[in-house]
MARBA-3410 file (N, C-alpha, C, O; in Angstrom, 1 decimal):
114
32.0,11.4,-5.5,31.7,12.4,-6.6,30.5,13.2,-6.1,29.6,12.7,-5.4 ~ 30.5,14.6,-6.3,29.5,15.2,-5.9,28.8,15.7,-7.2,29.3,15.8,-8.3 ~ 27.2,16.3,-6.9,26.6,17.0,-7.8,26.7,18.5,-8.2,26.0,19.3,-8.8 ~ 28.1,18.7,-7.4,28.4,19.9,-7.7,29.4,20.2,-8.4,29.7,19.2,-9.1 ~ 30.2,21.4,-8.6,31.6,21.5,-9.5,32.0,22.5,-8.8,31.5,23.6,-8.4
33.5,22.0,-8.4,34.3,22.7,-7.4,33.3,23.7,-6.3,33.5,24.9,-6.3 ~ 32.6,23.2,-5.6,31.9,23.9,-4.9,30.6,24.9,-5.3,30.1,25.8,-4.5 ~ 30.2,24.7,-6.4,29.0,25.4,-7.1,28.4,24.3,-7.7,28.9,23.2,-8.1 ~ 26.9,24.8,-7.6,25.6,24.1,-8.1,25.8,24.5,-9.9,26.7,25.2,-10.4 ~ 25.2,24.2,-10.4,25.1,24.4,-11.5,24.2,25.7,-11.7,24.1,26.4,-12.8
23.8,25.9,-11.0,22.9,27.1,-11.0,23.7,28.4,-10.9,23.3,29.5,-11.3 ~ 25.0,28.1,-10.2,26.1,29.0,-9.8,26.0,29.4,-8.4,27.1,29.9,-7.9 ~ 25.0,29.4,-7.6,25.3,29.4,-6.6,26.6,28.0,-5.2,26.8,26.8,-5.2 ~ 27.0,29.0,-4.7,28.1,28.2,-4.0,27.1,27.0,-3.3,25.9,27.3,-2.9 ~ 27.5,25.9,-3.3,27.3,24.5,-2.1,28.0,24.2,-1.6,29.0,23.9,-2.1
27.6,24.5,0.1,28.2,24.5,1.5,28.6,22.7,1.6,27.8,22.0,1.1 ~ 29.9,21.9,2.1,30.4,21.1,1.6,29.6,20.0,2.7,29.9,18.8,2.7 ~ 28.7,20.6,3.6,27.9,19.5,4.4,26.5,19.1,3.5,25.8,18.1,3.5 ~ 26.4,20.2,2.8,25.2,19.9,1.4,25.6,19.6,0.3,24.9,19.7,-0.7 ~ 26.7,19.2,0.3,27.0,18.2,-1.0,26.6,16.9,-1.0,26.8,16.4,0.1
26.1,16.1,-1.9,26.0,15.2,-1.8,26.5,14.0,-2.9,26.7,14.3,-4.1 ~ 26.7,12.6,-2.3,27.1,12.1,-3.3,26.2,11.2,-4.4,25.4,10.2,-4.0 ~ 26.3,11.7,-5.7,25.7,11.2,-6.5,26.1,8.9,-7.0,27.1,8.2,-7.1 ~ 24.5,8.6,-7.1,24.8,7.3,-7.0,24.0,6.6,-5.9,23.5,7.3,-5.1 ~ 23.9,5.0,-5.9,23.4,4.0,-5.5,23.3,4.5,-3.7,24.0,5.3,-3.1
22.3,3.9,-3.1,22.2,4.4,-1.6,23.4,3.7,-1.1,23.6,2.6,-1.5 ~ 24.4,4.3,-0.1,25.1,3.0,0.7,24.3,1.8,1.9,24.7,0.7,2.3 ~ 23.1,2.6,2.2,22.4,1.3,3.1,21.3,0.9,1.9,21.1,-0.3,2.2 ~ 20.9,1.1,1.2,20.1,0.0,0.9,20.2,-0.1,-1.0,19.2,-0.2,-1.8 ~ 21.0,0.0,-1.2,21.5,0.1,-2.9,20.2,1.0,-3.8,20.5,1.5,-4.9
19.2,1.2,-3.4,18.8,2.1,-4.1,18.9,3.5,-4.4,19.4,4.2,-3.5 ~ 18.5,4.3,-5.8,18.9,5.0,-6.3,18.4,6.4,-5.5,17.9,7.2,-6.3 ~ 18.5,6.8,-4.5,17.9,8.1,-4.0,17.9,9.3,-4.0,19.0,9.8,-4.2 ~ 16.7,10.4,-3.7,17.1,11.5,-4.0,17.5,12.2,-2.4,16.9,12.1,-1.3 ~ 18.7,12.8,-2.9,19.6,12.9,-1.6,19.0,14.0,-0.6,19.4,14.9,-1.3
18.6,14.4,0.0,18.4,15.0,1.0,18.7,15.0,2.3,18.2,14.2,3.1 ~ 19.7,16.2,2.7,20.9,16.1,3.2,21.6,15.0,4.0,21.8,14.8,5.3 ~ 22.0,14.2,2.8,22.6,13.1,3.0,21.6,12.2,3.3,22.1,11.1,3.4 ~ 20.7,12.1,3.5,19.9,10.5,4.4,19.1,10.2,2.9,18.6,11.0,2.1 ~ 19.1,9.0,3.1,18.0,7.7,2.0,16.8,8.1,2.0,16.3,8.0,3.1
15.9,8.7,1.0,15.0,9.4,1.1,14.5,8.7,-0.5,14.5,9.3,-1.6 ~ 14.1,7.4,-0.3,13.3,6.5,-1.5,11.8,7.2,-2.0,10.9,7.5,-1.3 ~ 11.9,7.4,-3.5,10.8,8.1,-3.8,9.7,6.8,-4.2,10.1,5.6,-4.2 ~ 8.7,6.9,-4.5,8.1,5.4,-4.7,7.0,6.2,-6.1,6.7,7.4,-6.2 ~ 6.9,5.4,-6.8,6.2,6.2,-7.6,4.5,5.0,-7.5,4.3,4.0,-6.8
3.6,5.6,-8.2,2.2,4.6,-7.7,1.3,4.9,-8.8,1.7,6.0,-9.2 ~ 0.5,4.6,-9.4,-0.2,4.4,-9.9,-1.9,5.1,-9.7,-2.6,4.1,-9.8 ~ -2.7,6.0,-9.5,-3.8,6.0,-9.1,-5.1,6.6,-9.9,-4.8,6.9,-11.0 ~ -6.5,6.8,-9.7,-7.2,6.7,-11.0,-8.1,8.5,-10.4,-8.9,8.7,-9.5 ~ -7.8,8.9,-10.9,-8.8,10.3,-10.5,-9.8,10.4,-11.9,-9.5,10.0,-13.1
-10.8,11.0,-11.5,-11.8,10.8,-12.2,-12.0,9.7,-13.1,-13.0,9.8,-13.8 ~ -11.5,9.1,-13.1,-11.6,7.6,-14.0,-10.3,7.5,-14.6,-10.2,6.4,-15.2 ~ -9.0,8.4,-14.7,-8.4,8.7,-15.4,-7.0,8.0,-14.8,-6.8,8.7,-13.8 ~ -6.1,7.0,-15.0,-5.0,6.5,-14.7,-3.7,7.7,-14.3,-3.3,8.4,-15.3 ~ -3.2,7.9,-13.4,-1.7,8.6,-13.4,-1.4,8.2,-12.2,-1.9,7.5,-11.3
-0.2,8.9,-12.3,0.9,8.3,-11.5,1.7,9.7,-10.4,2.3,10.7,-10.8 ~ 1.5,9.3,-9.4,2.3,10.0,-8.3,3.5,9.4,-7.6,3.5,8.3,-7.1 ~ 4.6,10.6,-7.5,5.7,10.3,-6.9,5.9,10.8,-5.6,5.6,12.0,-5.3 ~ 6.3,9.8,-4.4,6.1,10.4,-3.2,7.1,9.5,-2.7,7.6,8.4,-3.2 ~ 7.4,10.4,-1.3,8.7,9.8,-0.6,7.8,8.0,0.7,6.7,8.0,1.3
8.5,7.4,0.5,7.8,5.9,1.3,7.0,6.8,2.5,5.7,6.7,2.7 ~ 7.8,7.7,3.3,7.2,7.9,4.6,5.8,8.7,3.8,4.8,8.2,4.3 ~ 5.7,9.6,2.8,4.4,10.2,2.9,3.7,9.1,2.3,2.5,9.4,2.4 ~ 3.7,8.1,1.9,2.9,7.2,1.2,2.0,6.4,2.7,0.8,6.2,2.9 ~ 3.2,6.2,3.4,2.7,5.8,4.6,1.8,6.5,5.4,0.8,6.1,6.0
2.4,7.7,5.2,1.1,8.5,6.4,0.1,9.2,5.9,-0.7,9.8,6.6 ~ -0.1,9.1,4.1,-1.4,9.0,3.5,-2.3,7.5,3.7,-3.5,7.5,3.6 ~ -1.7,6.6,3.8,-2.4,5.6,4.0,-3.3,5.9,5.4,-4.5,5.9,5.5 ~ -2.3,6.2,6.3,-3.0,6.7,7.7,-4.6,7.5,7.9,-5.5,7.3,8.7 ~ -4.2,8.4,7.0,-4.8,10.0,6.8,-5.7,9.1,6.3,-6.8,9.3,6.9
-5.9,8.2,5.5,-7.1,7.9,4.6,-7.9,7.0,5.9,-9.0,7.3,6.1 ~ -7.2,6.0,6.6,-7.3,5.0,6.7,-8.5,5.6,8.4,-9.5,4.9,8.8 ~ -8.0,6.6,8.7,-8.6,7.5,9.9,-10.1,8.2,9.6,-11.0,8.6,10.3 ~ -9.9,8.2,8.2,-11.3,9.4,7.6,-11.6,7.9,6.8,-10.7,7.7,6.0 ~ -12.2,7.2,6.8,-12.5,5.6,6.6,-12.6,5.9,4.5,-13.5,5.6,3.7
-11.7,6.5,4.4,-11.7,6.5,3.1,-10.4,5.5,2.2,-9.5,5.1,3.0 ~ -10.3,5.2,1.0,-9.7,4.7,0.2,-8.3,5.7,0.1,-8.6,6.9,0.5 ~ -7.0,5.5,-0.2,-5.7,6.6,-0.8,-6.2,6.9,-1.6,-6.0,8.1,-1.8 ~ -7.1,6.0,-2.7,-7.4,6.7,-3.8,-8.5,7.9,-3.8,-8.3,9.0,-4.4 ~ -9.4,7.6,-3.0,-10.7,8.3,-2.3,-9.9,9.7,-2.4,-10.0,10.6,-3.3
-9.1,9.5,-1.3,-8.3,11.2,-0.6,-7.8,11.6,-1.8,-8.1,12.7,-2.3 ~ -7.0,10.8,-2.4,-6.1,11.9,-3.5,-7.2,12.3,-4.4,-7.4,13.5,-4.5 ~ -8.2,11.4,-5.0,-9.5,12.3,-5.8,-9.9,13.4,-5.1,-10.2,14.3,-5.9 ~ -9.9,13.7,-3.6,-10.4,15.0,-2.6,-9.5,15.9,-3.1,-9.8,16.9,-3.7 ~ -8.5,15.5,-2.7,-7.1,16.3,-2.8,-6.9,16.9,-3.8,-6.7,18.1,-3.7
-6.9,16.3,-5.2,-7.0,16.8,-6.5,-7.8,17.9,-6.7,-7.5,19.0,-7.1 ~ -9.2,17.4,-6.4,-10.1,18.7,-6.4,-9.9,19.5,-6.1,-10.4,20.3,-7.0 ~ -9.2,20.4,-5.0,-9.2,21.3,-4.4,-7.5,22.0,-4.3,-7.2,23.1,-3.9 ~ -6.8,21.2,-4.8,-5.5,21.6,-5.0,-5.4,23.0,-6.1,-6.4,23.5,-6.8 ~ -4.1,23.5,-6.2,-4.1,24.7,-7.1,-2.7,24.5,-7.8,-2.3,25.3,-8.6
-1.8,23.4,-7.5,-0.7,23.3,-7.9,-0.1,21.7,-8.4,-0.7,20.9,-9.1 ~ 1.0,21.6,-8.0,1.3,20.0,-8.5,0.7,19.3,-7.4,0.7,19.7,-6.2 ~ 0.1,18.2,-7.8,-0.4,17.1,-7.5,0.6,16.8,-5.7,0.2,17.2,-4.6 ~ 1.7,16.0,-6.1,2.5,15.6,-5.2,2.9,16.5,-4.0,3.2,16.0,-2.9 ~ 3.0,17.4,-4.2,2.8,18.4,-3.2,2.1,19.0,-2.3,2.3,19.6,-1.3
0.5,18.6,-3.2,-1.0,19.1,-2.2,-0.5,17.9,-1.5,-0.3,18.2,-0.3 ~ 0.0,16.5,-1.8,-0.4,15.6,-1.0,0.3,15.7,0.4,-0.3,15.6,1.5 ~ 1.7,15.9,0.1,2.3,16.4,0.9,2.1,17.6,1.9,3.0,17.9,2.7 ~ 0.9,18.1,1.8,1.0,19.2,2.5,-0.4,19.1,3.2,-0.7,19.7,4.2 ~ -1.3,18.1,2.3,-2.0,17.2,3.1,-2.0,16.9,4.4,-2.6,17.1,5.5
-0.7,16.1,3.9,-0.6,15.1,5.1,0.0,15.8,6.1,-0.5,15.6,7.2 ~ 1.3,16.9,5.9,1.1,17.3,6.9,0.5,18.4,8.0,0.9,18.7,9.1 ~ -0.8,19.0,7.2,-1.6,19.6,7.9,-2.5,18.7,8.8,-3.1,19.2,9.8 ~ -2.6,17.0,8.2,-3.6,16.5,9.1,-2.3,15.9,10.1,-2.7,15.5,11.2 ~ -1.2,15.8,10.0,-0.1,15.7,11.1,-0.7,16.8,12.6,-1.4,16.7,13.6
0.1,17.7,12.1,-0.4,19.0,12.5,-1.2,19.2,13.1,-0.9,19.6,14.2 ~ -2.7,19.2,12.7,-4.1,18.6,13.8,-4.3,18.2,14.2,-5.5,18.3,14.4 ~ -3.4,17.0,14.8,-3.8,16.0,15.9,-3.4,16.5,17.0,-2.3,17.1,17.2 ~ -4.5,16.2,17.9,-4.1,16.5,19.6,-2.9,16.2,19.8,-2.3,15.3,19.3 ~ -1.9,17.2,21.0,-0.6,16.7,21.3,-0.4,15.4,21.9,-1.0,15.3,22.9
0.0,14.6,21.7,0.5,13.2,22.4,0.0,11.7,21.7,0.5,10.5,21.7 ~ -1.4,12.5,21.1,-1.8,11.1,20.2,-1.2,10.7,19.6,-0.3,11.4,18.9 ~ -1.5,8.9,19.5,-0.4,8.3,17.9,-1.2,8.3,16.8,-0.7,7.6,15.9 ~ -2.6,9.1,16.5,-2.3,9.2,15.5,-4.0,8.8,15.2,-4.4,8.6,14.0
END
Protein backbone atom coordinates (compact mmCIF):
# COMPACT_ATOMS: atom_id res chain seq x y z
CA UNK A 1 0.00 0.00 0.00
CA UNK A 2 1.22 3.30 -0.67
CA UNK A 3 0.73 6.88 0.84
CA UNK A 4 -0.36 7.96 -2.34
CA UNK A 5 -3.47 7.59 -4.67
CA UNK A 6 -2.92 6.34 -8.03
CA UNK A 7 0.27 8.19 -8.24
CA UNK A 8 -0.59 11.60 -6.46
CA UNK A 9 0.18 12.90 -3.07
CA UNK A 10 -2.68 14.25 -1.53
CA UNK A 11 -1.46 17.48 -2.05
CA UNK A 12 -2.04 16.70 -5.84
CA UNK A 13 1.15 16.82 -6.90
CA UNK A 14 2.29 13.59 -8.94
CA UNK A 15 4.75 10.81 -6.78
CA UNK A 16 7.51 9.48 -8.82
CA UNK A 17 6.93 5.53 -8.05
CA UNK A 18 10.72 5.26 -6.58
CA UNK A 19 9.20 7.90 -3.85
CA UNK A 20 6.50 6.00 -2.95
CA UNK A 21 6.53 4.57 -0.07
CA UNK A 22 5.00 1.86 1.86
CA UNK A 23 2.81 2.70 4.60
CA UNK A 24 3.17 0.46 7.97
CA UNK A 25 5.46 -1.46 10.35
CA UNK A 26 9.42 -1.38 9.31
CA UNK A 27 10.34 -4.76 7.40
CA UNK A 28 13.84 -4.83 9.31
CA UNK A 29 13.07 -3.90 12.52
CA UNK A 30 9.03 -3.92 13.05
CA UNK A 31 8.97 -0.45 14.03
CA UNK A 32 6.70 2.20 12.96
CA UNK A 33 8.86 4.58 10.67
CA UNK A 34 8.90 7.71 8.93
CA UNK A 35 9.75 6.71 5.56
CA UNK A 36 12.33 8.43 3.84
CA UNK A 37 13.14 7.16 0.65
CA UNK A 38 12.52 3.93 1.60
CA UNK A 39 15.14 3.30 4.47
CA UNK A 40 14.17 2.92 8.49
CA UNK A 41 14.61 6.24 9.68
CA UNK A 42 13.26 5.71 13.66
CA UNK A 43 12.20 9.01 15.19
CA UNK A 44 12.91 8.80 19.05
CA UNK A 45 11.08 11.21 20.96
CA UNK A 46 12.98 12.52 24.64
CA UNK A 47 12.12 14.27 27.15
CA UNK A 48 14.27 17.55 28.18
CA UNK A 49 14.08 20.61 30.70
CA UNK A 50 14.83 24.19 29.20
CA UNK A 51 14.61 26.77 31.44
CA UNK A 52 13.30 24.63 34.12
CA UNK A 53 10.47 23.81 31.96
CA UNK A 54 9.84 19.93 30.85
CA UNK A 55 9.26 19.23 26.84
CA UNK A 56 9.83 16.98 24.59
CA UNK A 57 11.80 16.63 21.25
CA UNK A 58 11.53 14.44 18.36
CA UNK A 59 14.60 13.44 16.53
CA UNK A 60 15.80 10.82 14.15
CA UNK A 61 18.29 8.02 16.54
CA UNK A 62 21.31 9.14 14.26
CA UNK A 63 20.88 12.94 15.35
CA UNK A 64 20.30 12.02 18.98
CA UNK A 65 23.60 10.28 18.59
CA UNK A 66 25.59 12.96 17.13
CA UNK A 67 24.10 15.48 19.61
CA UNK A 68 25.36 13.41 22.27
CA UNK A 69 28.76 13.80 20.50
CA UNK A 70 28.43 17.56 19.83
CA UNK A 71 27.75 17.91 23.55
CA UNK A 72 29.99 15.34 24.71
CA UNK A 73 33.14 17.30 22.67
CA UNK A 74 32.16 20.94 24.16
CA UNK A 75 32.18 19.04 27.72
CA UNK A 76 28.57 19.98 28.08
CA UNK A 77 25.32 18.02 29.09
CA UNK A 78 22.44 17.27 25.70
CA UNK A 79 20.56 19.10 27.95
CA UNK A 80 23.21 21.99 28.48
CA UNK A 81 23.37 22.27 24.31
CA UNK A 82 19.66 22.12 23.59
CA UNK A 83 19.14 25.05 26.50
CA UNK A 84 22.14 26.92 24.05
CA UNK A 85 20.37 25.91 21.13
CA UNK A 86 16.91 27.09 22.16
CA UNK A 87 18.20 30.35 22.97
CA UNK A 88 19.39 31.37 19.90
CA UNK A 89 17.10 29.46 17.49
CA UNK A 90 14.30 31.39 15.43
CA UNK A 91 12.22 28.45 14.50
CA UNK A 92 11.17 24.82 15.57
CA UNK A 93 13.09 23.50 18.08
CA UNK A 94 13.93 20.01 16.31
CA UNK A 95 15.30 21.50 13.52
CA UNK A 96 17.85 24.16 15.14
CA UNK A 97 18.95 20.90 16.47
CA UNK A 98 19.36 19.39 13.46
CA UNK A 99 21.13 21.95 11.86
CA UNK A 100 23.22 22.19 14.83
CA UNK A 101 24.57 19.22 14.47
CA UNK A 102 25.20 19.45 11.20
CA UNK A 103 27.05 22.65 11.18
CA UNK A 104 29.35 21.23 14.00
CA UNK A 105 29.61 18.03 11.32
CA UNK A 106 30.68 20.40 8.85
CA UNK A 107 33.45 22.03 11.04
CA UNK A 108 35.47 19.42 11.69
CA UNK A 109 38.84 19.14 10.09
CA UNK A 110 38.81 16.75 6.99
CA UNK A 111 39.62 13.18 8.10
CA UNK A 112 38.92 13.56 11.83
CA UNK A 113 36.57 11.12 13.64
CA UNK A 114 35.12 13.48 15.31
Amino acid sequence: MSNSINGFAPNGWLVPAKLRVRVGPCRCCGAVPVPIMGACVIMKKRSVLIAGHPTSVSLEEEFWDALKAVAQARGLSVNALIEEIDQTRTGNLSSAIRVHVLKAVQARPPGSDG
